[in-house]
C-alpha positions, -999 to +999 in steps of 0.1 A: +000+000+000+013+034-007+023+056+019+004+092+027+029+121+015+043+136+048+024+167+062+057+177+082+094+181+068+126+182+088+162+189+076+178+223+066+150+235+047+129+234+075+136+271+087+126+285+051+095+267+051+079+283+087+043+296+073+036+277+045+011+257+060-011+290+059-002+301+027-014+268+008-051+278+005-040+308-012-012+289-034-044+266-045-062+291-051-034+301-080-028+273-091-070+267-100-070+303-117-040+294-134-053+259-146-080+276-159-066+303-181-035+286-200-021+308-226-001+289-257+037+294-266+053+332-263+016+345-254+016+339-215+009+377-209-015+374-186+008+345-168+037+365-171+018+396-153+007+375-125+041+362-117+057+398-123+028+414-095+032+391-072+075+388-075+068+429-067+043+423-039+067+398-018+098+422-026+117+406-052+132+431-081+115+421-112+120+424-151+093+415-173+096+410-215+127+387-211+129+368-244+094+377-252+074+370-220+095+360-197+097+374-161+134+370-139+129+382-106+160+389-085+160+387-044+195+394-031+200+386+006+239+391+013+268+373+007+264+337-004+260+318-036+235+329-066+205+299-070+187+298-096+149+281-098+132+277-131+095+273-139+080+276-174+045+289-181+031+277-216+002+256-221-009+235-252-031+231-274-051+205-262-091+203-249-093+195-214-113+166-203-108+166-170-142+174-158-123+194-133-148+226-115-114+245-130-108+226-160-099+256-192-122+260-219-098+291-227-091+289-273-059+307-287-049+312-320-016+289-331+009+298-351-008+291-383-034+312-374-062+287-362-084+286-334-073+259-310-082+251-276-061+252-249-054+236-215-022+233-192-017+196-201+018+190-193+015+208-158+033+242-162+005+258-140+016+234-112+052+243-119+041+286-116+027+282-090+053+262-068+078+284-075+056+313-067+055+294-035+092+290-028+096+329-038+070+341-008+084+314+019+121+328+005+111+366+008+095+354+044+121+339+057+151+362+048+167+359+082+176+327+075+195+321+044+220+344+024+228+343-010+211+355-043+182+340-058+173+340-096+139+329-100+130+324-138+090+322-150+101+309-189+079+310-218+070+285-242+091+255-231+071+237-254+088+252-284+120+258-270+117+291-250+150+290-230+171+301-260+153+333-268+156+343-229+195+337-234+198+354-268+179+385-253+209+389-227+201+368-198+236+357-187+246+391-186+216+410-172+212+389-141+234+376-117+251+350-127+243+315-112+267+291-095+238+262-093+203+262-120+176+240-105+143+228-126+116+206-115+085+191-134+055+173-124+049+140-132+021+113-132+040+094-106+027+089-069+024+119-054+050+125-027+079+108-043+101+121-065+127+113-093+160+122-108+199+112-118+232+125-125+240+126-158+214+127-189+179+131-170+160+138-203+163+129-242+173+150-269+145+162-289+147+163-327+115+178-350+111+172-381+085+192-411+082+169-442+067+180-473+059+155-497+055+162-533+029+139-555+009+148-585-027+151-580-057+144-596-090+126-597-095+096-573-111+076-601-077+076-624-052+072-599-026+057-627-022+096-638-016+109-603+015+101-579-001+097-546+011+116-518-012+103-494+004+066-502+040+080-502+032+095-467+014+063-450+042+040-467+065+065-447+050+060-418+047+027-416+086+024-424+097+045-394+086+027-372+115-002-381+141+025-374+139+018-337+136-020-338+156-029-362+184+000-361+190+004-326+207-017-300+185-030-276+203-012-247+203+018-266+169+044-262+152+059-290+116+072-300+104+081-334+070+095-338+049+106-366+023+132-348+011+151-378-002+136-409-022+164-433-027+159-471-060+169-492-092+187-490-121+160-505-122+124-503-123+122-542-094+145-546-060+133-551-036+159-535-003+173-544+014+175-516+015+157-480+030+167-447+046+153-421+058+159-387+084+136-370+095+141-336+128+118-323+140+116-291+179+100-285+201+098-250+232+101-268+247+115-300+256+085-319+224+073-314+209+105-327+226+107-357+219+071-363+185+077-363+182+108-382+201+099-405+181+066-411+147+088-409+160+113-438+168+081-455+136+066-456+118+097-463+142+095-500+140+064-504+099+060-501+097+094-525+117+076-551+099+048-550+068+058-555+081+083-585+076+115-568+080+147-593+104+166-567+125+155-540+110+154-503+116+188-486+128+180-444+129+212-423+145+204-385+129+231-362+121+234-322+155+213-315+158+202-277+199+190-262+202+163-239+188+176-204+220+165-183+223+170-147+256+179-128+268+146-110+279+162-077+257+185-076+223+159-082+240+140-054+238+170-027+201+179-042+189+140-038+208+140-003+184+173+005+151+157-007+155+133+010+161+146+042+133+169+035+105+144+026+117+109+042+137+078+038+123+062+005+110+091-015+140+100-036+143+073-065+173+070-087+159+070-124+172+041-140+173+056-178+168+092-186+131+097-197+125+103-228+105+130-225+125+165-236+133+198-219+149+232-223+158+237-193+196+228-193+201+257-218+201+278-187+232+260-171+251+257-206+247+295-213+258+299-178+285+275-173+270+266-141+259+232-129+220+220-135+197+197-116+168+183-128+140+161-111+106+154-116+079+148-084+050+129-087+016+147-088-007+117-095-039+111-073-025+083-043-052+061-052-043+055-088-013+037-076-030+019-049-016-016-039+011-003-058+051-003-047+064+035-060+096+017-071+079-003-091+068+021-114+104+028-124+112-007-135+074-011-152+062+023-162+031+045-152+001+022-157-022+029-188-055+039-164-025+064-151-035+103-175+001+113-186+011+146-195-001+161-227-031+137-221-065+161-218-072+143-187-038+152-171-047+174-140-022+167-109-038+168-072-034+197-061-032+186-025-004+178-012+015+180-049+016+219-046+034+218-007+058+193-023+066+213-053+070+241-029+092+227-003+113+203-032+124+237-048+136+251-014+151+222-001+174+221-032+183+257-030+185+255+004+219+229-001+235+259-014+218+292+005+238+299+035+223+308+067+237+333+091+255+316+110+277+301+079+259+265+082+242+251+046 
């Protein structure tokens, strides 16, 4: 039977969390209004204002419009190291089905200029809110730390939103920091969390494939070269890069999640297009794989006689998220003093989900840590062992993220997001008198 997340928290974050117990409502209260207003990539203005007004309101200096609309706020607090804690802001464009008394019903308009719904389906709410958290309790509790803390509310992770923030000056407009630190929720029991030195989360490669045919009426498809076939026969061959390309040890993902050719069912097209997403752990194995995915793409084109050659545009491009090894030794060591014996997993294999977040510590040249803690309701996992989960994955009844059912509990996920983030920064904010 899985445990109940602990209420209580000892170690040497405990003197930065005093009052947090009485500030959850409110933090709940956030999080709902910001579950329920998502805003897509580079368009989190009304996100970005809330973080900005409340950063002001607990005393933090703040600068808004960082690499479109990002926020940095800056709380220095005497000599000691600079910490900086990430959160990123975007939604997607996905329609909740939650059910949830909050769930969005918010639309935006996507790059291409449709209407699409929009819902915080991979969690960034939870994550804006958590860190809004950690930034009250470390404004509260100034007396007993030192040091200078960075706190980052990044747009559009989705897309890749760290760069702009560094290309519009970061490393040079803030101070700089000796330790970045970036957590994301996960549908994993709530109240334990996960993490590893060394590559935490894939590499993220995106493909656009445009597919040239020659179109014409369905009835007389010998006088047409069918871009609808092409891009199916495509399909259906990527999915042997993986399983018959890669070592078995090795981890890679290739995915086909857009597939848009032709207006009328008695119409054949001209042109199909593709999207292709691959995710890799380590370089050979990502230019194994792109390299056999741009040779499929050719070789399925000239086989099926294709007028013009296939046209592959790489965009949204996501490094390997590595942690520091040290340094996710000393955060894992804090974690677990903070929320108990058992709590703190090793990952066994990075996930292969993708992030932006390291570009903060490259930019930098500063050590990152990455983890991610488990939001999903305790009695999805019930007669379940947490540890098991690592070895045989989240259970299919489990909503992951991007799912339109994903919604983590907000009780007690949002007092663990809280006190995770300050129990990391707390390894490396020095108190007064010159303990960590």
């Amino acid at each position: 039977m899985m445990r109940t997340p602990l209420s209580t928290t000892a170690g040497p974050v405990a003197p930065l969390l005093v009052g947090l117990g009485e500030r959850l409502p409110g933090l709940r209260a956030l999080y709902e209004d910001l579950h329920a207003h998502p805003e897509l990539s580079f368009q989190e203005f009304r996100t970005a204002d809330i973080a900005a007004v409340r950063l002001r309101e607990q005393g933090w200096e703040v600068t808004e419009g960082v690499g479109g609309t990002g926020v940095v706020g800056v709380l220095a607090n005497g000599e000691g190291p600079v910490v900086l804690l990430r959160a990123d802001m975007d939604g997607l464009p996905v329609r909740e089905r939650t059910g949830l008394p909050y769930a969005s019903t918010a639309t935006g308009t996507d790059p291409d200029g449709n209407e699409v719904p929009v819902m915080h389906a991979c969690g960034h709410d939870m994550h804006v809110a958590c860190l809004l958290g950690a930034t009250a309790q470390l404004a509260a509790t100034r007396d007993r730390w030192r040091g200078t803390v960075v706190a980052v509310f990044q747009p559009a992770e989705e897309i890749g939103g760290a760069p702009a923030m560094i290309d519009d000056g970061f490393p040079d407009r803030f101070p700089r920091a000796d330790i970045c630190l970036g957590q994301h929720v996960a549908p994993t029991p709530v109240g334990f969390v996960g993490t590893r030195p060394g590559p935490v989360m894939a590499a993220s490669d995106n493909l656009r494939v445009r597919l040239h045919g020659r179109g014409g009426h369905g009835s007389m498809p010998e006088t047409t070269v069918d871009p609808v076939v092409l891009a199916a026969a495509i399909v259906m061959r990527l999915q042997t890069v993986v399983s018959r390309e890669i070592a078995a040890a090795q981890t890679a993902v290739v995915t086909v999640g857009s597939l848009h050719a032709g207006t009328k069912e008695n119409i054949i097209p001209d042109t199909a297009e593709l999207m292709v997403n691959i995710r890799s752990t380590t370089p050979e194995v990502r230019e194994r794989v792109l390299r056999a995915v741009k040779r499929i793409i050719h070789a399925e084109a000239a086989a099926s006689g294709a007028p013009k050659e296939p046209e592959i545009v790489p965009f949204n491009t996501f490094p390997v998220t590595v942690n520091d090894h040290d340094a996710t030794r000393a955060v894992q060591d804090a974690l677990t003093a903070a929320l108990g014996e058992g709590r703190v997993f090793t990952l066994p294999q990075p996930v292969t989900g993708s992030e932006d977040f390291g570009t903060f510590g490259t930019a930098l040249h500063a050590p990152s840590v990455f983890w991610h803690f488990g939001g999903a309701d305790p009695d999805l996992y019930r007669d379940i062992d947490p540890a098991s989960v690592l070895e045989h994955g989240i259970p299919d009844t489990v909503p992951a993220n991007h799912s339109p059912y994903f919604a983590p509990v907000p009780e007690p996920t949002l007092e663990i997001g809280v006190t995770t983030l300050l129990a990391a920064a707390a390894h490396w904010l020095t108190t007064p008198n010159g303990g960590a």
